[in-house]
mmCIF file of the N, C-alpha and C atoms, coordinates in Angstrom:
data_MODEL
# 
_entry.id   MODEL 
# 
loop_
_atom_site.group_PDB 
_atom_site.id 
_atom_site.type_symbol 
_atom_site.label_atom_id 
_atom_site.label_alt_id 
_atom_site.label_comp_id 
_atom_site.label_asym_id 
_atom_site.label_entity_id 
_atom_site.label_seq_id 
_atom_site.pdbx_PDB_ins_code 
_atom_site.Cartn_x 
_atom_site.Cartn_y 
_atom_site.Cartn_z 
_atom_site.occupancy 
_atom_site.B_iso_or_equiv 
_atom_site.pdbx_formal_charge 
_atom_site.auth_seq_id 
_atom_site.auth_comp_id 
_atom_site.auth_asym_id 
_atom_site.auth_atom_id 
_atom_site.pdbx_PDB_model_num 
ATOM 1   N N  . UNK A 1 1  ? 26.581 17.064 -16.877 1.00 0.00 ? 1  UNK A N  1 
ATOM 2   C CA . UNK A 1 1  ? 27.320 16.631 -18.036 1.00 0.00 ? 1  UNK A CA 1 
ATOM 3   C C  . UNK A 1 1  ? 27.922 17.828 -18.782 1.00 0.00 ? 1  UNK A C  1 
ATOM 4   N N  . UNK A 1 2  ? 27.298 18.670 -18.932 1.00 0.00 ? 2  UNK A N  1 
ATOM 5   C CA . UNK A 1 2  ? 27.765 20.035 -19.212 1.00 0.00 ? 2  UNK A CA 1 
ATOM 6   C C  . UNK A 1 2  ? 29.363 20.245 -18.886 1.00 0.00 ? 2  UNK A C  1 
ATOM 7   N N  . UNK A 1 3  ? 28.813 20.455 -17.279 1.00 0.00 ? 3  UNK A N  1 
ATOM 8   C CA . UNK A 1 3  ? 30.321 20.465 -16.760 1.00 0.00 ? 3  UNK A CA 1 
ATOM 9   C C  . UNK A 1 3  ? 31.659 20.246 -17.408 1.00 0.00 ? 3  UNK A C  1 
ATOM 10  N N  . UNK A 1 4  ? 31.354 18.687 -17.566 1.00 0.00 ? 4  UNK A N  1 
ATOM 11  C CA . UNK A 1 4  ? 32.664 18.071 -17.897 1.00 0.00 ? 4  UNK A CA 1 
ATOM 12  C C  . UNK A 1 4  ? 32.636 18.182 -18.960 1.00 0.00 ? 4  UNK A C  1 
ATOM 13  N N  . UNK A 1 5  ? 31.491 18.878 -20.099 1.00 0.00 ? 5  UNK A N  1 
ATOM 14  C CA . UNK A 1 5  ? 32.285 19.096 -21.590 1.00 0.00 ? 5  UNK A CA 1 
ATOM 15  C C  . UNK A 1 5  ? 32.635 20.515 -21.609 1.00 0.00 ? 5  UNK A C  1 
ATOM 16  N N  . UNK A 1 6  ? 32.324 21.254 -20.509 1.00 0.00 ? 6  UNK A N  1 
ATOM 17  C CA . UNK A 1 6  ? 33.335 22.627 -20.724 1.00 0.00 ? 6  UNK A CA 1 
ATOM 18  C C  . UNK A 1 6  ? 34.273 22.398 -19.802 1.00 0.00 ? 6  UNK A C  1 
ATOM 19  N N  . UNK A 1 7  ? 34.676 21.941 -19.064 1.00 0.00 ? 7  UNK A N  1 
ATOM 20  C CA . UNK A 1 7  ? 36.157 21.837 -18.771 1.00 0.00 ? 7  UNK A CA 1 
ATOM 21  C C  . UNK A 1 7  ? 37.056 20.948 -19.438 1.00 0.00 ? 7  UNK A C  1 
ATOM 22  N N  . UNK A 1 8  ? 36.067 19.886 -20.372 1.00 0.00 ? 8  UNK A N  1 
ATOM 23  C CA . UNK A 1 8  ? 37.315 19.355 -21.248 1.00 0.00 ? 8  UNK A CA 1 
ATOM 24  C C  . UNK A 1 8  ? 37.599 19.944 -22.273 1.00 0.00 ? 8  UNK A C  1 
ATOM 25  N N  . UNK A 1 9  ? 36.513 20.978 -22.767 1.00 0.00 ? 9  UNK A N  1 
ATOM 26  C CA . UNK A 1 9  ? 37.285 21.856 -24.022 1.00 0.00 ? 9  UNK A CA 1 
ATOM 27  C C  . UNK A 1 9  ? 38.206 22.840 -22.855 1.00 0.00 ? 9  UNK A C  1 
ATOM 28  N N  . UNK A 1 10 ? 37.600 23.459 -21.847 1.00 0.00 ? 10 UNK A N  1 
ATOM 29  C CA . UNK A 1 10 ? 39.336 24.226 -21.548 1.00 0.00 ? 10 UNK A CA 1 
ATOM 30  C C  . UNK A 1 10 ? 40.691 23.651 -21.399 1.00 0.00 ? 10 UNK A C  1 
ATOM 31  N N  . UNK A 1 11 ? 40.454 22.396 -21.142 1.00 0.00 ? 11 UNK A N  1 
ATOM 32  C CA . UNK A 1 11 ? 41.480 21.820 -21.008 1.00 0.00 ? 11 UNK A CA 1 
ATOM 33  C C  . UNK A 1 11 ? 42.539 21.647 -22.547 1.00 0.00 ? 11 UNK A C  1 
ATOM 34  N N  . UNK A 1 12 ? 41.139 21.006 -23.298 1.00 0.00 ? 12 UNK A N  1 
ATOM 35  C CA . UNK A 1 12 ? 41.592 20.019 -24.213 1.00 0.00 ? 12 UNK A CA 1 
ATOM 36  C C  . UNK A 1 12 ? 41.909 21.741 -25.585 1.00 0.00 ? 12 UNK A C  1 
ATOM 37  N N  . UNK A 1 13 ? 41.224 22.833 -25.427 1.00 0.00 ? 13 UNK A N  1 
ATOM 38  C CA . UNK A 1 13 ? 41.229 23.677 -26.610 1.00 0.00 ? 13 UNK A CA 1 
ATOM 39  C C  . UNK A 1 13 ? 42.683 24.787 -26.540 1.00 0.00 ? 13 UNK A C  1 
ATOM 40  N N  . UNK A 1 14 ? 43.417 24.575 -25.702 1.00 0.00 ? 14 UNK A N  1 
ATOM 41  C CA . UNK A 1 14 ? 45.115 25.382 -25.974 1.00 0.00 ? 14 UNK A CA 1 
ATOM 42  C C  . UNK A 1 14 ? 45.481 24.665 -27.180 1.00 0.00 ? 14 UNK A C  1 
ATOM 43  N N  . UNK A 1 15 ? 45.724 22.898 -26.819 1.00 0.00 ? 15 UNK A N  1 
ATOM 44  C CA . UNK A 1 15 ? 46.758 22.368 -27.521 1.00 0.00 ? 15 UNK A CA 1 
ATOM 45  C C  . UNK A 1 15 ? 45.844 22.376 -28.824 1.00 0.00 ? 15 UNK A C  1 
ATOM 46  N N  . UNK A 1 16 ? 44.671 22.459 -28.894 1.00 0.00 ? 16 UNK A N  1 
ATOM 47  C CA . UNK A 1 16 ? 43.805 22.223 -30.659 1.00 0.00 ? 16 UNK A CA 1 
ATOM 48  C C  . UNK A 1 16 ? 44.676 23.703 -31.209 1.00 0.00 ? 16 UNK A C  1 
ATOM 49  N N  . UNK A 1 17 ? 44.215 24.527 -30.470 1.00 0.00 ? 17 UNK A N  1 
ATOM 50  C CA . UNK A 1 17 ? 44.730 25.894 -31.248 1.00 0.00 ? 17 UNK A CA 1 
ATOM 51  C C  . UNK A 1 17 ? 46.479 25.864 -31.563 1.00 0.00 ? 17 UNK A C  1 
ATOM 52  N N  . UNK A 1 18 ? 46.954 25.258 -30.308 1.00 0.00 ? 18 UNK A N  1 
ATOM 53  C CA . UNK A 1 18 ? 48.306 24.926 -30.614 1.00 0.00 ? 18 UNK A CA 1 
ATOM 54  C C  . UNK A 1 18 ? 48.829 24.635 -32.487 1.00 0.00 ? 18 UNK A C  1 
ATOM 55  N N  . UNK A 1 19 ? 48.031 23.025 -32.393 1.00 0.00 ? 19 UNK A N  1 
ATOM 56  C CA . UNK A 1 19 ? 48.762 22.400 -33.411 1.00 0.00 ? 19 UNK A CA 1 
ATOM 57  C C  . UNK A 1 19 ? 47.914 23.029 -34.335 1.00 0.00 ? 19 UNK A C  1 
ATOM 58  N N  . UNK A 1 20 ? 46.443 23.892 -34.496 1.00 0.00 ? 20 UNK A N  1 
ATOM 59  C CA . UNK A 1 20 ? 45.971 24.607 -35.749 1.00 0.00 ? 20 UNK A CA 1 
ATOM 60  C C  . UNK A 1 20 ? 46.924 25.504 -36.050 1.00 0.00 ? 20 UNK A C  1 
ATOM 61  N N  . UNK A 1 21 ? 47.689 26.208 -34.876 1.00 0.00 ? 21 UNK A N  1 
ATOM 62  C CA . UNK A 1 21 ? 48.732 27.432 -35.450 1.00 0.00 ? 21 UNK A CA 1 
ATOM 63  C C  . UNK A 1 21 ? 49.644 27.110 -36.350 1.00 0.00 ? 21 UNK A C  1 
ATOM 64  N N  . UNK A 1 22 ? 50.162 26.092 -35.444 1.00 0.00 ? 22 UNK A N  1 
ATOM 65  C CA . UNK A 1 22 ? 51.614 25.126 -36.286 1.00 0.00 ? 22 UNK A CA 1 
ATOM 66  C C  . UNK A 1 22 ? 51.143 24.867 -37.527 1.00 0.00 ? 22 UNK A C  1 
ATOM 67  N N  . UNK A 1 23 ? 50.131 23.859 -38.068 1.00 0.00 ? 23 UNK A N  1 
ATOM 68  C CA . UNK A 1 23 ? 49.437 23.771 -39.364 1.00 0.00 ? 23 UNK A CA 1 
ATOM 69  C C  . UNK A 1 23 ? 49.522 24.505 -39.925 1.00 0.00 ? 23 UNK A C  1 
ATOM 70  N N  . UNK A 1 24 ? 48.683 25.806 -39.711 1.00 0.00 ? 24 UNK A N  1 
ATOM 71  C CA . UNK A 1 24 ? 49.274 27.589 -40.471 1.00 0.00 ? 24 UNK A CA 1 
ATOM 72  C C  . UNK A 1 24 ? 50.381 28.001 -40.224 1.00 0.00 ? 24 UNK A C  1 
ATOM 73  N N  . UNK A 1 25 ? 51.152 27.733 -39.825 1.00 0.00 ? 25 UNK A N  1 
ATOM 74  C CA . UNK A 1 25 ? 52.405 28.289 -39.677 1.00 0.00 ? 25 UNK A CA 1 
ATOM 75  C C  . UNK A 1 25 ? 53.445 27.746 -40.799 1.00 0.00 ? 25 UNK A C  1 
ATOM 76  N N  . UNK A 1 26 ? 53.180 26.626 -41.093 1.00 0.00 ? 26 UNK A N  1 
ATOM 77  C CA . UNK A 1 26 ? 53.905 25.806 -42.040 1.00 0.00 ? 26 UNK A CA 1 
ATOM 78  C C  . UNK A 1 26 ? 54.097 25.985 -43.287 1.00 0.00 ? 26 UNK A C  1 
ATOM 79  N N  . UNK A 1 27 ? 53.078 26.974 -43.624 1.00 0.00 ? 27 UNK A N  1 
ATOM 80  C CA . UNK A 1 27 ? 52.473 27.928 -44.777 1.00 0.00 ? 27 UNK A CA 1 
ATOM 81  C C  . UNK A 1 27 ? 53.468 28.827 -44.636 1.00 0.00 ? 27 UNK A C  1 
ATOM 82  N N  . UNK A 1 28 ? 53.570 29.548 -43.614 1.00 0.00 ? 28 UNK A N  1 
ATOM 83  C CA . UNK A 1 28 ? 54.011 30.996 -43.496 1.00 0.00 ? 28 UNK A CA 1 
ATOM 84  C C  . UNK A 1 28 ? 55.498 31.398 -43.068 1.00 0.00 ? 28 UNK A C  1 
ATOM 85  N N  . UNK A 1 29 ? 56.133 29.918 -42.314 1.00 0.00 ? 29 UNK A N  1 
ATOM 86  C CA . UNK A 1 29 ? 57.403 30.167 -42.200 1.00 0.00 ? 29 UNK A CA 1 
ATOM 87  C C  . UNK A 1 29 ? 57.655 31.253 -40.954 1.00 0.00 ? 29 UNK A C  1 
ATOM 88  N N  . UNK A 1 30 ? 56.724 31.352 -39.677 1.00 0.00 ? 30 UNK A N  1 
ATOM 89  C CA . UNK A 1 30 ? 57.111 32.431 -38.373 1.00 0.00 ? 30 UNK A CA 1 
ATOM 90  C C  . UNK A 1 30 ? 57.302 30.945 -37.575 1.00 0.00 ? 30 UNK A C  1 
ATOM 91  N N  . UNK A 1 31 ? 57.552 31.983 -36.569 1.00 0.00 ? 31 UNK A N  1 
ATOM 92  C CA . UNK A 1 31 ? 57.780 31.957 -34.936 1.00 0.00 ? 31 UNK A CA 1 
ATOM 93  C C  . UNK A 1 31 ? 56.967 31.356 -34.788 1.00 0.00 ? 31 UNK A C  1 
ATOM 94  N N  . UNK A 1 32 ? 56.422 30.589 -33.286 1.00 0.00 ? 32 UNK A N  1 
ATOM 95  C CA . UNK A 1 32 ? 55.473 29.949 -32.548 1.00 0.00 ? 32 UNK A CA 1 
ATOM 96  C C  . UNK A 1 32 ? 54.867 31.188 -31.692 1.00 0.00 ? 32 UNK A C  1 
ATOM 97  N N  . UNK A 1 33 ? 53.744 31.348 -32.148 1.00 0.00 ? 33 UNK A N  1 
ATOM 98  C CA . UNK A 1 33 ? 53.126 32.512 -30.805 1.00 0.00 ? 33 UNK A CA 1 
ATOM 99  C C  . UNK A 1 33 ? 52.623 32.098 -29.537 1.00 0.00 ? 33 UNK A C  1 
ATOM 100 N N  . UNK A 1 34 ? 53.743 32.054 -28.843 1.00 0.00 ? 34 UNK A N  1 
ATOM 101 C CA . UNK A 1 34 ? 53.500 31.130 -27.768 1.00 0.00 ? 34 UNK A CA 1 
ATOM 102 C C  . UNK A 1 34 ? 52.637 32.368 -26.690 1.00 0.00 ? 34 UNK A C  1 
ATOM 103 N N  . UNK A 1 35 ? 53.042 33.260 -26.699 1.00 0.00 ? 35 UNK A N  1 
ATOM 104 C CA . UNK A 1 35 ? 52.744 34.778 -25.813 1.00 0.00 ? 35 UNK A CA 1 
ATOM 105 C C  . UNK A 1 35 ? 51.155 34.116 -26.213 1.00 0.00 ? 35 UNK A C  1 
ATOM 106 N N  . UNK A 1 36 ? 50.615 34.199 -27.259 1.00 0.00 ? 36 UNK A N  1 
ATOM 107 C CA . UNK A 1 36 ? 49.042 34.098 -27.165 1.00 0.00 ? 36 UNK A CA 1 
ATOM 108 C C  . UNK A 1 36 ? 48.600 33.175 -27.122 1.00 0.00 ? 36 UNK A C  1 
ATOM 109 N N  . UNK A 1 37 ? 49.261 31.415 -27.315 1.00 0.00 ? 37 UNK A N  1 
ATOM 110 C CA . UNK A 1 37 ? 48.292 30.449 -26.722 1.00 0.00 ? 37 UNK A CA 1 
ATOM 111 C C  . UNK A 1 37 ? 48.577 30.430 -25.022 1.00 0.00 ? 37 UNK A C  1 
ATOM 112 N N  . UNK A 1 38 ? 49.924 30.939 -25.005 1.00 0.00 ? 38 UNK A N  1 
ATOM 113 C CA . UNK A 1 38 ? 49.312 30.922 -23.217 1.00 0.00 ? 38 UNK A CA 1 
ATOM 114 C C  . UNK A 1 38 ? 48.138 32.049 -22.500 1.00 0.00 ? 38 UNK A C  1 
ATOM 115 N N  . UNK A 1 39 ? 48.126 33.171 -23.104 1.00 0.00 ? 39 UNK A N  1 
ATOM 116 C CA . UNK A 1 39 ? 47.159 33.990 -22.855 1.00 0.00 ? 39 UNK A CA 1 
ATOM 117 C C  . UNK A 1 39 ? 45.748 33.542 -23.146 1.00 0.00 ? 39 UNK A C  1 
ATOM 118 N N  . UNK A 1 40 ? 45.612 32.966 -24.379 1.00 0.00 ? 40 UNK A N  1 
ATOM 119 C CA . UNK A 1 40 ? 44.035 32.212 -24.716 1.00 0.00 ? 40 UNK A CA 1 
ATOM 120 C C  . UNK A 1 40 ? 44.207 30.829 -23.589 1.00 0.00 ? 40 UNK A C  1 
ATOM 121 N N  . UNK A 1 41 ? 44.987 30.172 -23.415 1.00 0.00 ? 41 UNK A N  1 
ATOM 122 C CA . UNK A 1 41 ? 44.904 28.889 -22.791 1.00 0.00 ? 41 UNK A CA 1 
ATOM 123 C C  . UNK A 1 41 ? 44.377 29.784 -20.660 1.00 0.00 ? 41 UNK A C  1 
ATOM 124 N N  . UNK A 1 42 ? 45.186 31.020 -20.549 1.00 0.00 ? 42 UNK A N  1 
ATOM 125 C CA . UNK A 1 42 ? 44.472 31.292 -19.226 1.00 0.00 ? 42 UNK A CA 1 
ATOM 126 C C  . UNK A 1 42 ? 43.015 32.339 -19.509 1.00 0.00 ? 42 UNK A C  1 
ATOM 127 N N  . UNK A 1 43 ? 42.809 32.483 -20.471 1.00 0.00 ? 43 UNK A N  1 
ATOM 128 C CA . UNK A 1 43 ? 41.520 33.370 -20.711 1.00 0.00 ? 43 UNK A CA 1 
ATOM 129 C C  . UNK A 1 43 ? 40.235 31.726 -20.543 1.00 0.00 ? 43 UNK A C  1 
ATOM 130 N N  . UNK A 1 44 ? 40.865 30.825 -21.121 1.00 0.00 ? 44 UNK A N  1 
ATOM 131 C CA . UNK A 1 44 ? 40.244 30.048 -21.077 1.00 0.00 ? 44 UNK A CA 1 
ATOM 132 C C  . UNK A 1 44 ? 39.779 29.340 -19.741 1.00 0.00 ? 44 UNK A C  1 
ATOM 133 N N  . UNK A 1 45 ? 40.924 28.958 -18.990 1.00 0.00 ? 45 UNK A N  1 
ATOM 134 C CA . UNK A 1 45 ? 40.752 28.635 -17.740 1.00 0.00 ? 45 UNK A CA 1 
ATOM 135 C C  . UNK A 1 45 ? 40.341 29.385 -16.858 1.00 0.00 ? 45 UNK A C  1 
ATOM 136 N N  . UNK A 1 46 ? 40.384 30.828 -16.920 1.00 0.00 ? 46 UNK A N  1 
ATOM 137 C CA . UNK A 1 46 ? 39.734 32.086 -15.713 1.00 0.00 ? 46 UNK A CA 1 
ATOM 138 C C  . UNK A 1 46 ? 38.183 31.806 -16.277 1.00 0.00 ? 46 UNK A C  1 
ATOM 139 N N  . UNK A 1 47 ? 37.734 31.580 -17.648 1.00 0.00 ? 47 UNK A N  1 
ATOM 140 C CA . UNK A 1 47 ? 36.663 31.582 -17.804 1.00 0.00 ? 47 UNK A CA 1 
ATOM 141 C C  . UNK A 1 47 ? 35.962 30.570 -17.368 1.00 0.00 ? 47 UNK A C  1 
ATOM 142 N N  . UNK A 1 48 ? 36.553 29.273 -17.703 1.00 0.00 ? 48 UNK A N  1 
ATOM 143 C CA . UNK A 1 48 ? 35.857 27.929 -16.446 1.00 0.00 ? 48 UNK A CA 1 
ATOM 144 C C  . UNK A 1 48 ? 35.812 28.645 -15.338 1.00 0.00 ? 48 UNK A C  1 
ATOM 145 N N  . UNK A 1 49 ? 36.580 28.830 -14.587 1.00 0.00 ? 49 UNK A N  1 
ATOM 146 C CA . UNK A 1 49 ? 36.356 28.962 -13.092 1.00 0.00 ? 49 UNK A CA 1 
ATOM 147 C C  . UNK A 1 49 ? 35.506 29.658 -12.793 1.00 0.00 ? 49 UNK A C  1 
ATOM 148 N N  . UNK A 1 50 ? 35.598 30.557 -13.767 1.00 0.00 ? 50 UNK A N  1 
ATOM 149 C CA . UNK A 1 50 ? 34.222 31.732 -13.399 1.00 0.00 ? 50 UNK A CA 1 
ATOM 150 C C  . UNK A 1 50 ? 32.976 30.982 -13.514 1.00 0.00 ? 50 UNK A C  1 
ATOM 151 N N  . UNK A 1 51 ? 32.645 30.393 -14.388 1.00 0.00 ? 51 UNK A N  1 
ATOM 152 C CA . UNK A 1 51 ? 31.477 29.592 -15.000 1.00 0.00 ? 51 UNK A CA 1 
ATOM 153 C C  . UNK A 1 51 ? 31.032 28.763 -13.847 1.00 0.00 ? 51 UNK A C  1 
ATOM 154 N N  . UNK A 1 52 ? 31.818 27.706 -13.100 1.00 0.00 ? 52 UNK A N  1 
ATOM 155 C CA . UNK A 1 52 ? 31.768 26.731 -12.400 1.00 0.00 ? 52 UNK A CA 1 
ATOM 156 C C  . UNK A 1 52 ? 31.277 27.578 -10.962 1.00 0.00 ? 52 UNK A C  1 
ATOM 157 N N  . UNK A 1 53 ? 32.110 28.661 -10.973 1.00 0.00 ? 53 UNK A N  1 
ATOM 158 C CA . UNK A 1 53 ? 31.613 29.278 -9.403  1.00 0.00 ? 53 UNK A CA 1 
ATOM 159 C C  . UNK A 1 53 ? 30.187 30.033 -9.629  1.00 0.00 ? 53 UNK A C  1 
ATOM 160 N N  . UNK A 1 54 ? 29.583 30.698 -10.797 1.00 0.00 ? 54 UNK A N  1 
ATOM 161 C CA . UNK A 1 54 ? 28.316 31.705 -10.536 1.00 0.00 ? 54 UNK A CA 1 
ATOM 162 C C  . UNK A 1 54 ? 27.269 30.258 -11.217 1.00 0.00 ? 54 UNK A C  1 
ATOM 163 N N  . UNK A 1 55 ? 27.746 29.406 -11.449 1.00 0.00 ? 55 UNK A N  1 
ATOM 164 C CA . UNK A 1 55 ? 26.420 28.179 -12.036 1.00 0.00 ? 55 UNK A CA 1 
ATOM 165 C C  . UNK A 1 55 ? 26.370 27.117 -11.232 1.00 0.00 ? 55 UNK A C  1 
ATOM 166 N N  . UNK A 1 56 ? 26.910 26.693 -10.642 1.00 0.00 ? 56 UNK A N  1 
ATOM 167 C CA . UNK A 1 56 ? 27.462 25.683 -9.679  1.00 0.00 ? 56 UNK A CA 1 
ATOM 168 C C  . UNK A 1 56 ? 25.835 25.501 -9.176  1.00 0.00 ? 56 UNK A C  1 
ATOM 169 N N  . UNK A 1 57 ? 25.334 24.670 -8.839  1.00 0.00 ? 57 UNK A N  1 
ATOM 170 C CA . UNK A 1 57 ? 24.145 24.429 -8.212  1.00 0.00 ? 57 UNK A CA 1 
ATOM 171 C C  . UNK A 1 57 ? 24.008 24.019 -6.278  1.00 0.00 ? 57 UNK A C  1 
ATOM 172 N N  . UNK A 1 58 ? 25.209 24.111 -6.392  1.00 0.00 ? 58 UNK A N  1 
ATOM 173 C CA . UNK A 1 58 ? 25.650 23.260 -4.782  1.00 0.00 ? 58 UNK A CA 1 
ATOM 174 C C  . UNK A 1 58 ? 25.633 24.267 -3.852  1.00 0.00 ? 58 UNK A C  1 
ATOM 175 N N  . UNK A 1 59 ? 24.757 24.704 -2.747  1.00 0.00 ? 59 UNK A N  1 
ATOM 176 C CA . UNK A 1 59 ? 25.646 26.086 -2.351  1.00 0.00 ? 59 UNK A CA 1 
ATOM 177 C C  . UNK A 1 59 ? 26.293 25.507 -1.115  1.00 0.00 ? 59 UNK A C  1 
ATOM 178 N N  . UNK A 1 60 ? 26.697 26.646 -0.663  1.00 0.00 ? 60 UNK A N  1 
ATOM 179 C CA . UNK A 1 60 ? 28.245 26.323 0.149   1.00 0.00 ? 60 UNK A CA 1 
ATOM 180 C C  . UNK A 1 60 ? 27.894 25.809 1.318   1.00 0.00 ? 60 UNK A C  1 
ATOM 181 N N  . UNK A 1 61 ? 26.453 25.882 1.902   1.00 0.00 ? 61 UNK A N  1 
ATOM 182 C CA . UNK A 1 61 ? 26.374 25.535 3.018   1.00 0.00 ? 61 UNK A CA 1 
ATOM 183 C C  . UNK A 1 61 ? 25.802 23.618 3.242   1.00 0.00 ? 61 UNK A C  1 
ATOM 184 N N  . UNK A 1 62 ? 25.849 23.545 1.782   1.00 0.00 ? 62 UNK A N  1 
ATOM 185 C CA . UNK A 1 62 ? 25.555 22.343 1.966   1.00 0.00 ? 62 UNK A CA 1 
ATOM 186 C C  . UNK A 1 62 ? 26.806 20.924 2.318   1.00 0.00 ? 62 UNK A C  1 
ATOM 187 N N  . UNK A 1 63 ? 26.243 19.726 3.116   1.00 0.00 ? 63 UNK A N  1 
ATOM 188 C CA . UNK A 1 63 ? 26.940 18.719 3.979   1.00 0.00 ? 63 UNK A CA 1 
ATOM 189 C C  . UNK A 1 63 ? 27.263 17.914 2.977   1.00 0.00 ? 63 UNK A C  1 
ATOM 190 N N  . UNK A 1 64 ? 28.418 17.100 2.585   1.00 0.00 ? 64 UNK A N  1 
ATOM 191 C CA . UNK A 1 64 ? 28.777 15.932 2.193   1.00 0.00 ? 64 UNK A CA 1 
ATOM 192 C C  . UNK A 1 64 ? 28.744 14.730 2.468   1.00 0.00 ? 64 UNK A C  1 
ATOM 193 N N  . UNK A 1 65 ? 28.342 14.148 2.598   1.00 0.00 ? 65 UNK A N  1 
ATOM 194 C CA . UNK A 1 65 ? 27.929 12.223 3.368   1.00 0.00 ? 65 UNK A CA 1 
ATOM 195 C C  . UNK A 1 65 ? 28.960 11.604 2.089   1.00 0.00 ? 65 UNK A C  1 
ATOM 196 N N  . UNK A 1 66 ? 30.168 10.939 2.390   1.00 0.00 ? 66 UNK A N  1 
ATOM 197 C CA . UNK A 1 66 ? 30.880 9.776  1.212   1.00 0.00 ? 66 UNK A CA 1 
ATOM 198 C C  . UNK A 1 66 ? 29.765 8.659  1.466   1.00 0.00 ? 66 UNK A C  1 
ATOM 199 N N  . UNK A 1 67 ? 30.325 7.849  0.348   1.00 0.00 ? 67 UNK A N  1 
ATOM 200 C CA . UNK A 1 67 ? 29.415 6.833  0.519   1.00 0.00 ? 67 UNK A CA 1 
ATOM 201 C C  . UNK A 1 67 ? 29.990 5.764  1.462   1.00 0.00 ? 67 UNK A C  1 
ATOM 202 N N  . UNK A 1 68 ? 28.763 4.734  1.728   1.00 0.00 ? 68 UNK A N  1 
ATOM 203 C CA . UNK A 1 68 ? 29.127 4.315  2.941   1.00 0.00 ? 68 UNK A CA 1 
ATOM 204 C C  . UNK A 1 68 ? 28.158 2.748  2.854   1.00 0.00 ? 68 UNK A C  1 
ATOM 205 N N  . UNK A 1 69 ? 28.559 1.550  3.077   1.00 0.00 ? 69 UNK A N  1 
ATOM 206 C CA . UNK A 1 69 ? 28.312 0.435  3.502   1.00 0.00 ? 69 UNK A CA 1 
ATOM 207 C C  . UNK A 1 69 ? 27.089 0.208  4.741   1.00 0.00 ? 69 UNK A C  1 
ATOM 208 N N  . UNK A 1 70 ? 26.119 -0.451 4.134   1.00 0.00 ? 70 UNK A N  1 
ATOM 209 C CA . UNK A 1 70 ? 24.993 -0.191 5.309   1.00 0.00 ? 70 UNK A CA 1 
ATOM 210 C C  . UNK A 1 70 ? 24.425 -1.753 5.038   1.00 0.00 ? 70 UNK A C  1 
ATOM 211 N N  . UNK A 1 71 ? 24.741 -2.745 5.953   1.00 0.00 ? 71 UNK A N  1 
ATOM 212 C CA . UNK A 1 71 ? 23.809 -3.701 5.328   1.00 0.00 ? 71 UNK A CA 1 
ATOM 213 C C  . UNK A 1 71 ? 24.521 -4.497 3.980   1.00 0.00 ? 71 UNK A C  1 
ATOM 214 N N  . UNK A 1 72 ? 25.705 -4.262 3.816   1.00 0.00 ? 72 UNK A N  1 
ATOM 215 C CA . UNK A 1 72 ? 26.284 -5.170 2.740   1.00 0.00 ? 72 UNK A CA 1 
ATOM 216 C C  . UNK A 1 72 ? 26.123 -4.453 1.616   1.00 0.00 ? 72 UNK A C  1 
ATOM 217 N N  . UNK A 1 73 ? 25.293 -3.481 1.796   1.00 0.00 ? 73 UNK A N  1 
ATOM 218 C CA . UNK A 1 73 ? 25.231 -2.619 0.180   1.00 0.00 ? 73 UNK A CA 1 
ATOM 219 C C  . UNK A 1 73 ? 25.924 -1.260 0.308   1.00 0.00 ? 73 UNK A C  1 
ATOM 220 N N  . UNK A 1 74 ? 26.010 -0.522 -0.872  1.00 0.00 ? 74 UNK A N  1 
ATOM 221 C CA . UNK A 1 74 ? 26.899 0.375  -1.061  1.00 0.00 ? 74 UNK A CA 1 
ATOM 222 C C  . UNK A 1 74 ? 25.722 1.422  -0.892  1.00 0.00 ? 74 UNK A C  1 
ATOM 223 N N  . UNK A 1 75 ? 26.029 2.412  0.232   1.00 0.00 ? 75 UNK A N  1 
ATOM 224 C CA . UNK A 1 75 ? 25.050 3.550  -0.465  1.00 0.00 ? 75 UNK A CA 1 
ATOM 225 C C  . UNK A 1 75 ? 25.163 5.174  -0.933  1.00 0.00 ? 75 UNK A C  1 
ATOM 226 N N  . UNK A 1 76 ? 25.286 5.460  -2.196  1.00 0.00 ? 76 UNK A N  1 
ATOM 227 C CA . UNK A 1 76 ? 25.792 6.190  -2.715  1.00 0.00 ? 76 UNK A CA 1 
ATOM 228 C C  . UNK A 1 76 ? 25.980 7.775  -1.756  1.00 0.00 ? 76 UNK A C  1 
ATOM 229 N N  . UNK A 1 77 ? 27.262 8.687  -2.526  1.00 0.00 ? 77 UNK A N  1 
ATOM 230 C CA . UNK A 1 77 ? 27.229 9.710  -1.206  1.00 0.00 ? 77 UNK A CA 1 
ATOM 231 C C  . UNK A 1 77 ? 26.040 10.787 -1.751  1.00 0.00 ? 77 UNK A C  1 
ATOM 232 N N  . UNK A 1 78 ? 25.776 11.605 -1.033  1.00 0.00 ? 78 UNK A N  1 
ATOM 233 C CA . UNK A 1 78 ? 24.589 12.802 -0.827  1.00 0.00 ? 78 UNK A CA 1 
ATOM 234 C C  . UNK A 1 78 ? 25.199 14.010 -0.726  1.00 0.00 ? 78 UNK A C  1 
ATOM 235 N N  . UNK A 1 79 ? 24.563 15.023 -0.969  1.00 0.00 ? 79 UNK A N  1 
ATOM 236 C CA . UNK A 1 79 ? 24.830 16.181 -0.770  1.00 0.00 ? 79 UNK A CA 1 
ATOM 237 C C  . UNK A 1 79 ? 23.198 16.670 -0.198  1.00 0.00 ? 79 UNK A C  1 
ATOM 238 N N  . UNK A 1 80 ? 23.370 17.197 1.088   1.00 0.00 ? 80 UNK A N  1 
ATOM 239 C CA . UNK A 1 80 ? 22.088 17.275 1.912   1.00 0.00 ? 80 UNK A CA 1 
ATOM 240 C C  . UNK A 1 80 ? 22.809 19.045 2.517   1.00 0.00 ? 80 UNK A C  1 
# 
């Protein structure tokens, strides 16, 4: 569960900072600093990836089974 709440803040935390800038900006009358939400938006995403590859619990040598119909029932997939 983790997981998916740090990749939805990388996902979801460019555009928050986005429209917080704009908010302050409205005050201040500049430019859009776009140069640094794209730089924070890939600092952000190099940092998932990093995260996901040294925590990941799965290692590489392990098999995938999809799931699969046995008997009329569904049986969920495995990682073996």
């Amino acid at each position: 569960m983790i997981k998916k709440i740090i990749l939805l803040l990388a996902i979801i935390s460019p555009f928050v900072g986005y429209y917080f800038t704009i908010y302050l900006l409205k005050f201040e009358k500049k430019k859009i600093p776009v140069l640094k939400l794209s730089i924070l938006s890939l600092v952000l995403l190099v940092s998932t990836l990093i995260f996901f590859r040294y925590f990941s619990h799965i290692s590489p040598d392990t098999k995938y089974y999809p799931p699969k119909v046995e008997d009329g029932k569904v049986v969920p997939a495995e990682n073996k």
